[in-house]
C-alpha positions, 0 to 999 in steps of 0.5 A: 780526373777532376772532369770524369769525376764532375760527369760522374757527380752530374750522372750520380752524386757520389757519397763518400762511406767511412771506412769503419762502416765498410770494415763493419760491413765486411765483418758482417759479410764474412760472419753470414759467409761463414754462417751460410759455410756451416749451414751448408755443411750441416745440410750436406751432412744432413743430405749424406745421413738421408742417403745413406739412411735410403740406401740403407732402406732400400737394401732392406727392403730388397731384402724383405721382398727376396723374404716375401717371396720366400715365404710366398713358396713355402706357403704354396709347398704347405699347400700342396704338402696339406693337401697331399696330407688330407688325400692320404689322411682320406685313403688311411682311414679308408683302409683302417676302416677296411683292415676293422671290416678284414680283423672282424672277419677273421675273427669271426672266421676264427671263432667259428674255426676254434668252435669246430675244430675244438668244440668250444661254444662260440658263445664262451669265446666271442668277446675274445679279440684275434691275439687273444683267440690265437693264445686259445688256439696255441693253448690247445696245441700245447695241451695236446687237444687235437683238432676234431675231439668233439666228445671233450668239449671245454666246459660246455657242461653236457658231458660228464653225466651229471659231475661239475663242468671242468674249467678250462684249465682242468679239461686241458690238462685232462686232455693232455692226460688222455692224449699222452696214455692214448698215444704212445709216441708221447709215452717218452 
């Protein structure tokens, strides 16, 4: 051995480390091993959080896209349900505009027709609306007016010879009066 040792120191100069630098320098090496050991499994846990902190944001954002997309149909179905609204809102109007021009006919129609058949001046009732000249009409039934009685004109004023014109009232109950003496099926 002497001679390998003699080739070796010829090759290399062998230096003798004493022990306690190599224990110093094993007990540094296991310190950074173990440094190294739990800065690995900082970062593992670090690497294990951000995996799960991306799965956790991409499932999110799947789902926020399926909301997206939601809310893109519903978008598109007010659309078409605003547009729907607008056309029928259009065709509402052209008929309320259609039912004024029809009620103002009728009532028109009606004037002329409680004037003729009543012989109440057009003039007195023209301000009246349809319910209110359907009430007239009714009235003048149930009082016993009968349609075609010119000569008892309600408050006119061109009756009577020169005597106050009766109210409205008055004359239908006078014409109830005339109606039930003249007919004698009312004479119950």
């Amino acid at each position: 051995m002497a001679d390998s040792e003699r080739n070796d120191s010829n090759t290399q100069e062998t230096k003798m480390i004493p022990e306690s630098d190599l224990i110093a320098y094993k007990k540094g090496a296991q310190s950074r091993e173990e440094g190294l050991k739990a800065e690995l499994n900082r970062v593992k846990e670090d690497y294990n959080t951000l995996s799960s902190v991306i799965e956790s944001t991409r499932s999110e954002l799947s789902s926020a896209r399926a909301e997206k997309e939601k809310a893109d149909n519903a978008i598109k179905e007010l659309q078409l349900v605003a547009t729907n609204f607008e056309e029928i809102k259009k065709q509402l109007d052209a008929e309320k505009q259609r039912n004024e021009g029809l009620t103002k006919t009728l009532t028109e129609t009606t004037i002329k027709s409680i004037s003729e058949r009543f012989g109440v001046p057009p003039e007195k009732i023209q301000d009246k609306n349809l319910e209110q000249l359907r009430l007239f009409e009714e009235a003048f039934e149930l009082a016993g007016i009968k349609p075609g009685k010119r000569g008892t004109t309600l408050d006119s004023g061109n009756g009577g010879g020169g005597a106050a014109p009766l109210s409205k009232l008055e004359a239908a109950k006078r014409e109830l009066e005339l109606a039930s003496k003249g007919n004698p099926k009312n004479n119950d």
